[in-house]
C-alpha positions in Angstrom: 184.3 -4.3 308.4 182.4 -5.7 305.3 181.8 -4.2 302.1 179.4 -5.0 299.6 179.1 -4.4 295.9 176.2 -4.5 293.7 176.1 -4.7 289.8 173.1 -3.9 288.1 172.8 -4.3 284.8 169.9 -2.2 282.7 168.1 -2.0 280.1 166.9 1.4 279.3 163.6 2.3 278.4 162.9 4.7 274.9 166.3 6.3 274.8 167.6 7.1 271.6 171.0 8.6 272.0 173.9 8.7 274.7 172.7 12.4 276.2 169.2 10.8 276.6 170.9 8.2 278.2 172.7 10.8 280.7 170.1 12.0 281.6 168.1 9.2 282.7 171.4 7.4 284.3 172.4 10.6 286.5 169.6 11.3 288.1 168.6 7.6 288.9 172.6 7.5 290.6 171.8 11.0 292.5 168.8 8.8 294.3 170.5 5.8 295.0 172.9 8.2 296.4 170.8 10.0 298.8 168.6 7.5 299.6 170.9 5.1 301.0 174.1 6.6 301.6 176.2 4.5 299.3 178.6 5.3 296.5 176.9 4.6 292.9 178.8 5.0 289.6 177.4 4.1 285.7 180.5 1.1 285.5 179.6 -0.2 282.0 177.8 -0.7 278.8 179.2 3.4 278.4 178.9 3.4 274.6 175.6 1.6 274.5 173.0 3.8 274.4 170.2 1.9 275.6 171.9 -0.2 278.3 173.9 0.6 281.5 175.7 -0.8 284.2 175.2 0.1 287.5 177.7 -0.1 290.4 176.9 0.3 293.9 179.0 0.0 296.8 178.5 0.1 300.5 180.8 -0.6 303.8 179.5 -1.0 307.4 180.3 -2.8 310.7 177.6 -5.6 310.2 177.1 -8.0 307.5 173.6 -7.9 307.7 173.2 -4.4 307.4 175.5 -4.5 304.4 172.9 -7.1 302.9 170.2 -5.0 303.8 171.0 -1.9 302.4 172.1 -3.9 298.9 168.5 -5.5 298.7 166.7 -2.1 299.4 169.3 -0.2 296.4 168.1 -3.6 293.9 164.8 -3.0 295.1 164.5 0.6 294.3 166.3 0.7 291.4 164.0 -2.3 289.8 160.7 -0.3 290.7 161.8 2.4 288.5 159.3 2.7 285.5 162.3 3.6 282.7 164.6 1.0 283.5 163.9 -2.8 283.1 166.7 -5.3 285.4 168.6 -7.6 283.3 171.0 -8.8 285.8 172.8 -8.6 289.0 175.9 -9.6 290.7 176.6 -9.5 294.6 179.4 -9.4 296.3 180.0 -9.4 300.4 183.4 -9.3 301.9 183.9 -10.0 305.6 186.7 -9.4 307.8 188.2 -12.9 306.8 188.6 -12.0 303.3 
């Protein structure tokens, strides 16, 4: 089994109080969501209203896949227009861990 984690750390666009912030976060986590099957939670930044932190997990049979699936999620979640990447962590745990 491996599981991998994803950290995404963003800086939101012309957002002006935490409920703006809501709803921009929420929706972008609902798409990760159903797009690629993983578990996605807003892990950081909470008070700040015009940054976030993004966590994304997923857990599968193959490493690769695991990879895979984690590039896709940075991927996507980059392209969007509101949000601009600041950083990311990435973390893989194999069967040996």
């Amino acid at each position: 089994m491996f599981v991998g984690s994803l950290e995404l750390d963003l800086l939101l666009g012309d957002v002006r109080s935490l409920k703006q912030k809501r709803s921009l976060v929420r929706p972008l986590l609902a798409d990760v969501r159903k797009r690629f099957d993983v578990a996605a939670a807003e892990a950081g930044h909470l008070d700040l209203h015009r940054r976030t932190l993004v966590g994304i997990a997923v857990v599968a049979a193959d490493g690769e896949h695991v990879r895979d699936v984690l590039d896709a999620c940075e991927r996507f979640v980059a392209a969007r227009p509101e949000v601009e990447l600041l950083s990311v962590r990435r973390r893989l745990l194999d069967p040996e861990d």
